[in-house]
KOLGU-4560 file (N, C-alpha, C; in nm, 3 decimals, padded with zeros to 5 digits):
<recs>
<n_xx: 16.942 n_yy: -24.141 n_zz: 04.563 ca_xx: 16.978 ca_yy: -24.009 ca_zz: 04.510 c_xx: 16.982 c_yy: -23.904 c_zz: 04.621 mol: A seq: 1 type: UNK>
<n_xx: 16.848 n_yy: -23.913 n_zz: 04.718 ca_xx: 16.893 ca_yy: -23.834 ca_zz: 04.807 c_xx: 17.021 c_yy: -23.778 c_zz: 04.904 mol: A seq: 2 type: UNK>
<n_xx: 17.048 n_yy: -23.917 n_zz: 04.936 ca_xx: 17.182 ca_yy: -23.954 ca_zz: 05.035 c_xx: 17.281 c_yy: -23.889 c_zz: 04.978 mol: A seq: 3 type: UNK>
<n_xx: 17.287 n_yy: -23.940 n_zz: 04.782 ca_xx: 17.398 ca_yy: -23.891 ca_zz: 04.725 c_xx: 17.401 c_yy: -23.714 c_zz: 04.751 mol: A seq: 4 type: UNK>
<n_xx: 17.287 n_yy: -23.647 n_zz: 04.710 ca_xx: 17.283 ca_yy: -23.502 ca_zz: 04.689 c_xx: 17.346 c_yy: -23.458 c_zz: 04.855 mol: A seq: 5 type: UNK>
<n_xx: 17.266 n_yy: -23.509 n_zz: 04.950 ca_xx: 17.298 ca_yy: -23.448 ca_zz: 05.079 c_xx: 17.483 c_yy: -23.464 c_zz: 05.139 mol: A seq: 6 type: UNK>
<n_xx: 17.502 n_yy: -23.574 n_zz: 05.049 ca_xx: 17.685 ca_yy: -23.597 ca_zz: 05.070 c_xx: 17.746 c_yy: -23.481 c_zz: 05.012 mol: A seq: 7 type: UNK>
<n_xx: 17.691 n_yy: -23.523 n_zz: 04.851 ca_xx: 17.756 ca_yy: -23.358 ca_zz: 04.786 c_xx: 17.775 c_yy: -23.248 c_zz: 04.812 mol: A seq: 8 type: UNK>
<n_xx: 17.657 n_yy: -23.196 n_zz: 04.892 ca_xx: 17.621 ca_yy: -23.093 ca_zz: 04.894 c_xx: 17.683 c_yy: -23.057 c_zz: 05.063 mol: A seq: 9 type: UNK>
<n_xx: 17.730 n_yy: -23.175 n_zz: 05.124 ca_xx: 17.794 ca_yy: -23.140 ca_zz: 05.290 c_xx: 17.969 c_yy: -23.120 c_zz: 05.232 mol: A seq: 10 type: UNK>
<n_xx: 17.991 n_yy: -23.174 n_zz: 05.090 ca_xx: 18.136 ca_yy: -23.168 ca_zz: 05.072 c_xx: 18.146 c_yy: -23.067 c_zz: 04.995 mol: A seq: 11 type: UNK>
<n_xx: 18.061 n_yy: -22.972 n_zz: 04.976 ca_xx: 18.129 ca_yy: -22.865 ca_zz: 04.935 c_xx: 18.081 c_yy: -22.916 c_zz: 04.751 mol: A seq: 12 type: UNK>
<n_xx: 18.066 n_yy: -22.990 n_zz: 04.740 ca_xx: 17.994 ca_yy: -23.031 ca_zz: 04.539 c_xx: 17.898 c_yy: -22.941 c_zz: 04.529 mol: A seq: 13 type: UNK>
<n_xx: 17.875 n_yy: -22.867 n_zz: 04.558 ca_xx: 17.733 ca_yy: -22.829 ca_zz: 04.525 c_xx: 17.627 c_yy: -22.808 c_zz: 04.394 mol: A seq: 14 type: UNK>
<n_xx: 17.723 n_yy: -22.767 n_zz: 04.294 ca_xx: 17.708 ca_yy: -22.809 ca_zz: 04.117 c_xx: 17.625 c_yy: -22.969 c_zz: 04.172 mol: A seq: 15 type: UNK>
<n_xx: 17.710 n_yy: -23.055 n_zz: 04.150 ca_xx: 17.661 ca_yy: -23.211 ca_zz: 04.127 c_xx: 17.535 c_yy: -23.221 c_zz: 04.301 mol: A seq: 16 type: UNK>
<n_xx: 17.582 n_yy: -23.169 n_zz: 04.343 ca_xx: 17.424 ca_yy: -23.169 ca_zz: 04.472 c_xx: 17.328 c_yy: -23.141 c_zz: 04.374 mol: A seq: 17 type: UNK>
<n_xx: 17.319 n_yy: -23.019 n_zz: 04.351 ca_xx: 17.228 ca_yy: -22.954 ca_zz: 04.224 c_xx: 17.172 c_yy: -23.018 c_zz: 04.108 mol: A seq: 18 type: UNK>
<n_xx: 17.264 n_yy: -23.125 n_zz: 04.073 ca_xx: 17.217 ca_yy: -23.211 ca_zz: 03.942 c_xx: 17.102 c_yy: -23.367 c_zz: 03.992 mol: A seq: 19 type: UNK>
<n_xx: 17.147 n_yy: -23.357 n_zz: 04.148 ca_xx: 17.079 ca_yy: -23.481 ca_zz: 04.202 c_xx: 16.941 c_yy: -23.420 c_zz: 04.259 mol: A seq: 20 type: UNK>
<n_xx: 16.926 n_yy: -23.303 n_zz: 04.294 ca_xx: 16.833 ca_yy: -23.226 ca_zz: 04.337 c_xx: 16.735 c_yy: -23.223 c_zz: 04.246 mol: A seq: 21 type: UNK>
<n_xx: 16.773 n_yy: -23.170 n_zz: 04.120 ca_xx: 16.703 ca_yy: -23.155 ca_zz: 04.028 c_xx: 16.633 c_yy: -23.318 c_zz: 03.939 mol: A seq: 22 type: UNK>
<n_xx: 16.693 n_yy: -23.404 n_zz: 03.995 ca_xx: 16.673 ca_yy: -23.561 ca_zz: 03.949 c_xx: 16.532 c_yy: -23.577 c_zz: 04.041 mol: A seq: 23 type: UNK>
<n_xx: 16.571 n_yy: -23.550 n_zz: 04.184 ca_xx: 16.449 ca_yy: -23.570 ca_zz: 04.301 c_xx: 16.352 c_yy: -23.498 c_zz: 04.264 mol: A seq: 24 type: UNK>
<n_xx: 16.344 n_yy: -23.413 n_zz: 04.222 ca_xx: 16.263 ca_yy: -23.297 ca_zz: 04.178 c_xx: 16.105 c_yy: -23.367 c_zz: 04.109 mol: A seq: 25 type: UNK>
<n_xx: 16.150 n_yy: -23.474 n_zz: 04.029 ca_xx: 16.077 ca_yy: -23.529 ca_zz: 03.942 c_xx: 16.018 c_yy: -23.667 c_zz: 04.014 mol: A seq: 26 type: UNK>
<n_xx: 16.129 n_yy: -23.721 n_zz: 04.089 ca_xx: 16.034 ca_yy: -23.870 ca_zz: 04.130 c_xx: 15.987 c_yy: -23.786 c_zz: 04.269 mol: A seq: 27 type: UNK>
<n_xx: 15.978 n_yy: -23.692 n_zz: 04.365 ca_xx: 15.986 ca_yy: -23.676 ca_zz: 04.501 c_xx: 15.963 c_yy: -23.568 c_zz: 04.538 mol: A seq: 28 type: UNK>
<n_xx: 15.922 n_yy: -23.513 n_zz: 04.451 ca_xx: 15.912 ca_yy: -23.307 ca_zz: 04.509 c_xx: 15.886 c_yy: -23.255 c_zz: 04.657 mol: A seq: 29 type: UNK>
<n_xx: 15.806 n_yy: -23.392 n_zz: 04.763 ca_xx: 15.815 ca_yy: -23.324 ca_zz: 04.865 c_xx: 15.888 c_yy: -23.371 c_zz: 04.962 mol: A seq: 30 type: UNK>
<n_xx: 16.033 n_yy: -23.455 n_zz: 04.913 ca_xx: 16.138 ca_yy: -23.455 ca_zz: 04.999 c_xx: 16.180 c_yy: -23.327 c_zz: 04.930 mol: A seq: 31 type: UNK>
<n_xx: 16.201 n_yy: -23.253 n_zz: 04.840 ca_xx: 16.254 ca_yy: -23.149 ca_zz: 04.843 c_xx: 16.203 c_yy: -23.035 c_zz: 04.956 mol: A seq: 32 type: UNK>
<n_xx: 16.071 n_yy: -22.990 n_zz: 04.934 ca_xx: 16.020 ca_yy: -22.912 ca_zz: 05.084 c_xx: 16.039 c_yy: -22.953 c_zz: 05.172 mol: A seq: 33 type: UNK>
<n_xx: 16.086 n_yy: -23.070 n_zz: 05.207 ca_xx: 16.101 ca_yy: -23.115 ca_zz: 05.345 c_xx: 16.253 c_yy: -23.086 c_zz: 05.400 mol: A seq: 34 type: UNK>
<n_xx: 16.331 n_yy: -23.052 n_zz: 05.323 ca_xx: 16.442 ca_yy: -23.017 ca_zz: 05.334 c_xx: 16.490 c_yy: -22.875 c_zz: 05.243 mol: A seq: 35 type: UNK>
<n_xx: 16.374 n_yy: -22.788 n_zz: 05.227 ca_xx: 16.397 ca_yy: -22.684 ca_zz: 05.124 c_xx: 16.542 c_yy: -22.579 c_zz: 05.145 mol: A seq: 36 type: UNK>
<n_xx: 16.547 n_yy: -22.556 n_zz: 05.309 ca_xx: 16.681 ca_yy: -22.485 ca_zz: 05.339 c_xx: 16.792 c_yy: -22.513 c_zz: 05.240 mol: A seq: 37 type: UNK>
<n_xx: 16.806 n_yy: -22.649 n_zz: 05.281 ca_xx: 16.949 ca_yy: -22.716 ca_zz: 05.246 c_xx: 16.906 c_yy: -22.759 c_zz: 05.092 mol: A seq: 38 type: UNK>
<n_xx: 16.794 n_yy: -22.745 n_zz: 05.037 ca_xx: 16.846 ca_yy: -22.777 ca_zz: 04.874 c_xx: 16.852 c_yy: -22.632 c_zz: 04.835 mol: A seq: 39 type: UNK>
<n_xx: 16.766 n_yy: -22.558 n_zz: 04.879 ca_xx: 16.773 ca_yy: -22.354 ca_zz: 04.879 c_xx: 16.980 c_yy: -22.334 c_zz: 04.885 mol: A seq: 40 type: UNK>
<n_xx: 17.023 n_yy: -22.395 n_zz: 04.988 ca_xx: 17.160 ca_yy: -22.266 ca_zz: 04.969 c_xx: 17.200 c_yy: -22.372 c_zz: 04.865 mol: A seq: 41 type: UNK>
<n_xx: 17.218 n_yy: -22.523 n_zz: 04.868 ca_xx: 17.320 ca_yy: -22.617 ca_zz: 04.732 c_xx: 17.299 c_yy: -22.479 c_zz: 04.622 mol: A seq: 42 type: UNK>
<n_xx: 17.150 n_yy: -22.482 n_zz: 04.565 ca_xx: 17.157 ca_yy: -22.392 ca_zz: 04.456 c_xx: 17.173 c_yy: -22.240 c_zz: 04.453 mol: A seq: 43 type: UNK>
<n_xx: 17.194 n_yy: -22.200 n_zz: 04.574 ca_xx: 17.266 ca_yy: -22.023 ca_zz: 04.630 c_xx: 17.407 c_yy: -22.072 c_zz: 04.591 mol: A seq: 44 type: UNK>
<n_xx: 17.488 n_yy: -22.133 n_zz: 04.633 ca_xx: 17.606 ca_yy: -22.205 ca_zz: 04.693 c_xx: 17.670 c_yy: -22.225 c_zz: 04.489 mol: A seq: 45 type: UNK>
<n_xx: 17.580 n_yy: -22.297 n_zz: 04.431 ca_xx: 17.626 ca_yy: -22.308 ca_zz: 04.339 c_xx: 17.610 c_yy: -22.189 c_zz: 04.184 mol: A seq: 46 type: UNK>
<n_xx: 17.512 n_yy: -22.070 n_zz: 04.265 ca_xx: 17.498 ca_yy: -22.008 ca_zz: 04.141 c_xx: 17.383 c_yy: -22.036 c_zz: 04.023 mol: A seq: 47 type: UNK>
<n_xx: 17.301 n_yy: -22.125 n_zz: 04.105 ca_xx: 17.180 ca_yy: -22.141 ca_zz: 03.982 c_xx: 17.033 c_yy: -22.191 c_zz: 04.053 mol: A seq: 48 type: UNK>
<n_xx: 17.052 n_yy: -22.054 n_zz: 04.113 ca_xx: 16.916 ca_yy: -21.992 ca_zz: 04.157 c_xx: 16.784 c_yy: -21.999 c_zz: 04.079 mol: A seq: 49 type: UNK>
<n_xx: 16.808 n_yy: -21.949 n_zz: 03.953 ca_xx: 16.736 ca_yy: -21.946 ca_zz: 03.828 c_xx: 16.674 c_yy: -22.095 c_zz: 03.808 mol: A seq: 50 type: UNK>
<n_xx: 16.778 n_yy: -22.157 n_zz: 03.826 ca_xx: 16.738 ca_yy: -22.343 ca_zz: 03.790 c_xx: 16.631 c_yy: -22.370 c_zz: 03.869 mol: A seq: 51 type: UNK>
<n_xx: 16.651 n_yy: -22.324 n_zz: 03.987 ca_xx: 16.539 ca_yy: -22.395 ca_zz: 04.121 c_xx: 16.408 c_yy: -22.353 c_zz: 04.089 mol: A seq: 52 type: UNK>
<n_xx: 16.409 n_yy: -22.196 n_zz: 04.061 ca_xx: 16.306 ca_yy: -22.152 ca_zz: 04.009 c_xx: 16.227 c_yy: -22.148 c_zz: 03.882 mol: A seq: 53 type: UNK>
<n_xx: 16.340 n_yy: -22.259 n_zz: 03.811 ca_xx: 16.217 ca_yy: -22.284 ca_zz: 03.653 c_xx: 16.224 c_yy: -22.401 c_zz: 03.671 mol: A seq: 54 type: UNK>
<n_xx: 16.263 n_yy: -22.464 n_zz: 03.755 ca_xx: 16.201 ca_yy: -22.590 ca_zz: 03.791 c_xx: 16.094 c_yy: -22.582 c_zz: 03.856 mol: A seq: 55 type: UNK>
<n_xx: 15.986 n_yy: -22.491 n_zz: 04.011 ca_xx: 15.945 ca_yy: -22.517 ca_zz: 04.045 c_xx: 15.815 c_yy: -22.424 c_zz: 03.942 mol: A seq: 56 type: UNK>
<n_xx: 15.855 n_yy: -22.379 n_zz: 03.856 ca_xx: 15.795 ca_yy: -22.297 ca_zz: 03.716 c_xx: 15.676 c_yy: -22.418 c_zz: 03.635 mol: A seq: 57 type: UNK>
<n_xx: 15.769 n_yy: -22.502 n_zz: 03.597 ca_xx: 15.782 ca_yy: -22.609 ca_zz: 03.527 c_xx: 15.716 c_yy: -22.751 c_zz: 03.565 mol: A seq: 58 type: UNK>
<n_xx: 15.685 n_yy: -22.726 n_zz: 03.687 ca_xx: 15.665 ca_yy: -22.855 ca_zz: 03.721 c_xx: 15.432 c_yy: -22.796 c_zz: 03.816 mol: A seq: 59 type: UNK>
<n_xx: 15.425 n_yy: -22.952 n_zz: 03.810 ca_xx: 15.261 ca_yy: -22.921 ca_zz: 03.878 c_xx: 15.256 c_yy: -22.916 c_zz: 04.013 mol: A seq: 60 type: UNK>
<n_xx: 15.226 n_yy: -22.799 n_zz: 04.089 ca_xx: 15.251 ca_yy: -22.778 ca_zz: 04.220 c_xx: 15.175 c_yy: -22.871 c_zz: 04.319 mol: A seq: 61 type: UNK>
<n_xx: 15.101 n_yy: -22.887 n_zz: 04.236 ca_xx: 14.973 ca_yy: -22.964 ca_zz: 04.374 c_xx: 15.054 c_yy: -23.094 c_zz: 04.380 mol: A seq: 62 type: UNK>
<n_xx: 15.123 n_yy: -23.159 n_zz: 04.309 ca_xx: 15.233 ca_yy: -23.252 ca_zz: 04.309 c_xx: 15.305 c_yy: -23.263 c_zz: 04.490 mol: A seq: 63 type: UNK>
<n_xx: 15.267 n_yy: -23.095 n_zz: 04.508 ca_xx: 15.342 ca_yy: -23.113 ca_zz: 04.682 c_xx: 15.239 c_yy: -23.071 c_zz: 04.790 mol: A seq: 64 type: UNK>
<n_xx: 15.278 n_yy: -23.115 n_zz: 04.909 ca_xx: 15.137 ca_yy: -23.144 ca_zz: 04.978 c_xx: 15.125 c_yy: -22.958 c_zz: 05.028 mol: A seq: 65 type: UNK>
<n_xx: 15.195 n_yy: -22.920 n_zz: 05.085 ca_xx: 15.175 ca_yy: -22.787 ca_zz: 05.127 c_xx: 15.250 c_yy: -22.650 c_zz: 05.031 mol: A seq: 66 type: UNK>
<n_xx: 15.220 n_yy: -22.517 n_zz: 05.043 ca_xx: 15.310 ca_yy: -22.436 ca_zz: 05.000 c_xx: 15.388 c_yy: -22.383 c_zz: 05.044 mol: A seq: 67 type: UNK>
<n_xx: 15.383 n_yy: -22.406 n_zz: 05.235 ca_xx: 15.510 ca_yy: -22.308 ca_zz: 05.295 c_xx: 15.627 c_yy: -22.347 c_zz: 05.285 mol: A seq: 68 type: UNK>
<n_xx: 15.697 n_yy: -22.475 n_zz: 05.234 ca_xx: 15.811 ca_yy: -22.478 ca_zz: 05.181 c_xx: 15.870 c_yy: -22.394 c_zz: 05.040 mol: A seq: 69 type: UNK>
<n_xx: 15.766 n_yy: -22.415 n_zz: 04.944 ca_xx: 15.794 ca_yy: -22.251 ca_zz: 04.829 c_xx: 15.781 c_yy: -22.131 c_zz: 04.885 mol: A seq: 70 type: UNK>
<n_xx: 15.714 n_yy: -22.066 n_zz: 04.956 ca_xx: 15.725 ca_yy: -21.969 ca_zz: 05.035 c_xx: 15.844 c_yy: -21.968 c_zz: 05.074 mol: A seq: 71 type: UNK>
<n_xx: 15.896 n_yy: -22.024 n_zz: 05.181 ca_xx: 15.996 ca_yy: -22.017 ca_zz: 05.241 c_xx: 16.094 c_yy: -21.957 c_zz: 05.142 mol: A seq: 72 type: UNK>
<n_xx: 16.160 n_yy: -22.080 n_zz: 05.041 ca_xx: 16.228 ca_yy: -22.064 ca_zz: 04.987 c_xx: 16.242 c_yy: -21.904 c_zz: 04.889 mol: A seq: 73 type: UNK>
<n_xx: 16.108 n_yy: -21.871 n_zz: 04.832 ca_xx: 16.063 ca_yy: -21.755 ca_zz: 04.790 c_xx: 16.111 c_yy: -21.633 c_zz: 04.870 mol: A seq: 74 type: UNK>
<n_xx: 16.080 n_yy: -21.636 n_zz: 04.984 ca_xx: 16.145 ca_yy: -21.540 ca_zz: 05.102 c_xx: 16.304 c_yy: -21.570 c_zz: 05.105 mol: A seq: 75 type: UNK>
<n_xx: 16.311 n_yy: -21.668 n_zz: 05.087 ca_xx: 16.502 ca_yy: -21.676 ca_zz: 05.125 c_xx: 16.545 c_yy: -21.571 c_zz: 05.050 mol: A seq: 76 type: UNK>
<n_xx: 16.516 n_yy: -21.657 n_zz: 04.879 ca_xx: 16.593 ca_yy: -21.582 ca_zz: 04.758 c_xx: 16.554 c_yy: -21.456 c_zz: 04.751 mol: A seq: 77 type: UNK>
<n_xx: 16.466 n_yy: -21.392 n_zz: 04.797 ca_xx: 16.442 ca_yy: -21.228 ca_zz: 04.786 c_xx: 16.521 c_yy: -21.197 c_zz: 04.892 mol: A seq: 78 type: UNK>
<n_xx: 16.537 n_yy: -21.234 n_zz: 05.021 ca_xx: 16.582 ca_yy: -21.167 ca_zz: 05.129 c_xx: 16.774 c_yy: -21.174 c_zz: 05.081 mol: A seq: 79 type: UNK>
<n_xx: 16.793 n_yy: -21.288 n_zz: 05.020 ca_xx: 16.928 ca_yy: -21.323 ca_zz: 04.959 c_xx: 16.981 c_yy: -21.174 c_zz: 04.835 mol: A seq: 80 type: UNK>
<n_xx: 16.871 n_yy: -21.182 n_zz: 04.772 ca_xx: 16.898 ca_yy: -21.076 ca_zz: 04.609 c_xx: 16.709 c_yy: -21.038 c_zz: 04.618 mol: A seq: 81 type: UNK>
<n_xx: 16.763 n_yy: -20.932 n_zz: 04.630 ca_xx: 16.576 ca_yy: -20.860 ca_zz: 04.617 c_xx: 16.537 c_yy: -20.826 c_zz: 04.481 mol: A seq: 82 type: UNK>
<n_xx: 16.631 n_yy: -20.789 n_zz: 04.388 ca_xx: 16.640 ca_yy: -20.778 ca_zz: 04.217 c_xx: 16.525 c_yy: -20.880 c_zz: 04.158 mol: A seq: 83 type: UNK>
<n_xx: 16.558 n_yy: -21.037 n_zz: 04.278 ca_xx: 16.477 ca_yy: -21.156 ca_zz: 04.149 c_xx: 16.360 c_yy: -21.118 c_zz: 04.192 mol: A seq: 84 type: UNK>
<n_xx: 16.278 n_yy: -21.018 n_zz: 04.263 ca_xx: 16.090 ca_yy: -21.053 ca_zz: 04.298 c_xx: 16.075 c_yy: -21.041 c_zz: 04.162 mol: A seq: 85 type: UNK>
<n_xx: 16.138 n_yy: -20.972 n_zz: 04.028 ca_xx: 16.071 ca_yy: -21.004 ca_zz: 03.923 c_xx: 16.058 c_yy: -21.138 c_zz: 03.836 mol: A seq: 86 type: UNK>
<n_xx: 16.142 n_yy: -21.204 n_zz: 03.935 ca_xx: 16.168 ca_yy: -21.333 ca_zz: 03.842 c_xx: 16.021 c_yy: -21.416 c_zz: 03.949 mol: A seq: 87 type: UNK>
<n_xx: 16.007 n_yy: -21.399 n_zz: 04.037 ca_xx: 15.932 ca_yy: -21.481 ca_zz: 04.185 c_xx: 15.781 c_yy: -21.445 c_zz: 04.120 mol: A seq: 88 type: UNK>
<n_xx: 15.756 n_yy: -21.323 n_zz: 04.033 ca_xx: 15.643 ca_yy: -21.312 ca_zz: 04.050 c_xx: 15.503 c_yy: -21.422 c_zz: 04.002 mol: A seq: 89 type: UNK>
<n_xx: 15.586 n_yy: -21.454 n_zz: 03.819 ca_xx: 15.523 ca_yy: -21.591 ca_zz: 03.800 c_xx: 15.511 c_yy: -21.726 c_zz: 03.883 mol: A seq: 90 type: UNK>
<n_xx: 15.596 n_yy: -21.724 n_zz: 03.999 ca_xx: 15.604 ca_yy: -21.889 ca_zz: 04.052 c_xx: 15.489 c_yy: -21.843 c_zz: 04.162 mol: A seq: 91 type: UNK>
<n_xx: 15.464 n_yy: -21.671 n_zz: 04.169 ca_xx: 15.389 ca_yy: -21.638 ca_zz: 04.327 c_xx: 15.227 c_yy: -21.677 c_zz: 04.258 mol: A seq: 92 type: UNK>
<n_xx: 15.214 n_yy: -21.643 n_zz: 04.164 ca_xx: 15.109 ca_yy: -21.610 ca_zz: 04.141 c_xx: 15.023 c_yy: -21.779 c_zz: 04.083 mol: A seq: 93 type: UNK>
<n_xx: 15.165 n_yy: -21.897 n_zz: 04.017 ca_xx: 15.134 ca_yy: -22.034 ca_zz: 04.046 c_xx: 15.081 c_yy: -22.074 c_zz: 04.139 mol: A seq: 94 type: UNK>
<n_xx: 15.131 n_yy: -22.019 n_zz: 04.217 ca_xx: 15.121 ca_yy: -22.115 ca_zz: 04.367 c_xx: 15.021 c_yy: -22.058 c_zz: 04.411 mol: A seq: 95 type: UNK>
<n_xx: 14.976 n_yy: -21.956 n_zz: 04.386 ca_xx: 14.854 ca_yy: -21.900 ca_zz: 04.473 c_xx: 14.711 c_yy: -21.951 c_zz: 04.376 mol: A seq: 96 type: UNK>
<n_xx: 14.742 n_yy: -22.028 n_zz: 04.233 ca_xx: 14.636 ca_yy: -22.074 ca_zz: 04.195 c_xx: 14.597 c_yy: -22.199 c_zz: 04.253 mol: A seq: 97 type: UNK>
<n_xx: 14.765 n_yy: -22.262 n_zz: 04.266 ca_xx: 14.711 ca_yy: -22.416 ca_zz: 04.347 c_xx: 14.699 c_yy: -22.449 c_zz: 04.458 mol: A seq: 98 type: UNK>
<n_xx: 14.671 n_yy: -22.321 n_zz: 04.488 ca_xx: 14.664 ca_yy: -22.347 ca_zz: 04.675 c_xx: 14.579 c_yy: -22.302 c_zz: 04.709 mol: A seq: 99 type: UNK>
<n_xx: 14.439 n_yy: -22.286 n_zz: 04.619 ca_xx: 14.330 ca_yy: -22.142 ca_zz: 04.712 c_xx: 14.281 c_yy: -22.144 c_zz: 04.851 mol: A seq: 100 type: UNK>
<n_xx: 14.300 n_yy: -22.257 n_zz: 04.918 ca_xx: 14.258 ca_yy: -22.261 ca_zz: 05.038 c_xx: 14.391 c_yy: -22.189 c_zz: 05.160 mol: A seq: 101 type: UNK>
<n_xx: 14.491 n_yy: -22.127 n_zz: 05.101 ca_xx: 14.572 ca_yy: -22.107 ca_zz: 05.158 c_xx: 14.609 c_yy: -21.933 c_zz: 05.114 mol: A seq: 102 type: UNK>
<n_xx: 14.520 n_yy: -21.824 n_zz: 05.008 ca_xx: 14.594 ca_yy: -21.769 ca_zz: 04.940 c_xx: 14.576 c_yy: -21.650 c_zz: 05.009 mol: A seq: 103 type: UNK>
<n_xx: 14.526 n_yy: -21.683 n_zz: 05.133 ca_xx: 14.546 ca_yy: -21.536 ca_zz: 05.209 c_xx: 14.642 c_yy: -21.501 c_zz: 05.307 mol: A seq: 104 type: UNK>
<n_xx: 14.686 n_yy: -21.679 n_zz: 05.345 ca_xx: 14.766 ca_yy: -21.677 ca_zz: 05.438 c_xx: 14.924 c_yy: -21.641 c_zz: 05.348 mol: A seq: 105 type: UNK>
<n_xx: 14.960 n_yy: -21.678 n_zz: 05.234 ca_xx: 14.996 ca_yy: -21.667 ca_zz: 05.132 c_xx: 15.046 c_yy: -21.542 c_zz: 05.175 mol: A seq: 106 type: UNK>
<n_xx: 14.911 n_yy: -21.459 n_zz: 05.073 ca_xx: 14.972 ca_yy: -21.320 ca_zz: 05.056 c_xx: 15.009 c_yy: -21.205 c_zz: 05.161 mol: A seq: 107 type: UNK>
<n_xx: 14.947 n_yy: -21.283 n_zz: 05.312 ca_xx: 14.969 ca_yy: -21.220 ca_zz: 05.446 c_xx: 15.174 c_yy: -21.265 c_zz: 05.484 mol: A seq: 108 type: UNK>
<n_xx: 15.203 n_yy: -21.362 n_zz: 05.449 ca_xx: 15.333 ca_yy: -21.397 ca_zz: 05.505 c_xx: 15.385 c_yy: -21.325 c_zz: 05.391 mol: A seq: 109 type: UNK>
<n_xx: 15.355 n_yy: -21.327 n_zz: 05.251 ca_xx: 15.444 ca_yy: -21.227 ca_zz: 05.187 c_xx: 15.476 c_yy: -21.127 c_zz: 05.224 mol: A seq: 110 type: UNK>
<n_xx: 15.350 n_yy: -21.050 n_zz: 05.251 ca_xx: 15.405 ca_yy: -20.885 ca_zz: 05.296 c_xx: 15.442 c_yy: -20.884 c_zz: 05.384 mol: A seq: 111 type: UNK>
<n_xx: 15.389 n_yy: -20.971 n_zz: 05.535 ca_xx: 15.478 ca_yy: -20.925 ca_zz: 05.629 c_xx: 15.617 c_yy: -20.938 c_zz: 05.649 mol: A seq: 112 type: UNK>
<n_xx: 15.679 n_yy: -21.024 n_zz: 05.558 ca_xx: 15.786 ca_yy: -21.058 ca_zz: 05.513 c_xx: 15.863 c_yy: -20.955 c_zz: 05.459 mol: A seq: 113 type: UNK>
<n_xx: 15.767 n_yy: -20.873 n_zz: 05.411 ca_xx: 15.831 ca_yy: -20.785 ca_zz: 05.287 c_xx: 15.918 c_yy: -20.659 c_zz: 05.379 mol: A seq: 114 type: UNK>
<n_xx: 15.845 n_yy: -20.626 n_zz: 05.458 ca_xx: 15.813 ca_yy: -20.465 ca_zz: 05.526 c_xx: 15.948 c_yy: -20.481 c_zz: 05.630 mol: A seq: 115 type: UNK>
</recs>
């Protein structure tokens, strides 16, 4: 599935990248961080931004080994459309439950991010 999404998603498919993304999502969540850029624009690229983010809503975070790949991605889509921090705020405040050993560094890359 991977191979397939990363073909799709180099030919311009990005819809059907998106549908294989969201397949990995479930057996593999941290080949997705491991490549968060490139599954981040498939779903910029295709318009369903929203999807990525009630997927990573939806799903059990500790499932992935670190959080600076949601971060990341978190920073993309605000720096992309600053409108969604209201949509970011529930996935911020997830992630900062399943990560407490991390939630300062967390909320330090947010803001400096922010400013």
């Amino acid at each position: 599935r991977w191979n397939l999404a990363s073909i799709l998603n180099k030919k311009g498919k990005y819809k059907e990248a998106c549908d294989q993304y969201l397949l990995i999502f479930d057996l593999q969540p941290n080949w997705i961080m491991e490549q968060s850029y490139e599954v981040q624009q498939a779903f910029s690229q295709a318009k369903r931004q929203k999807e990525l983010i009630a997927k990573f809503e939806s799903m059990d975070l500790k499932r992935i080994r670190s959080p600076w790949g949601l971060i990341n991605m978190i920073q993309n889509n605000l720096n992309q459309d600053p409108a969604n921090a209201n949509n970011m705020i529930g996935l911020i405040e997830r992630i900062h439950a399943a990560y407490p050993t991390y939630r300062s560094q967390i909320i330090s890359t947010l803001i400096n991010n922010s400013e």
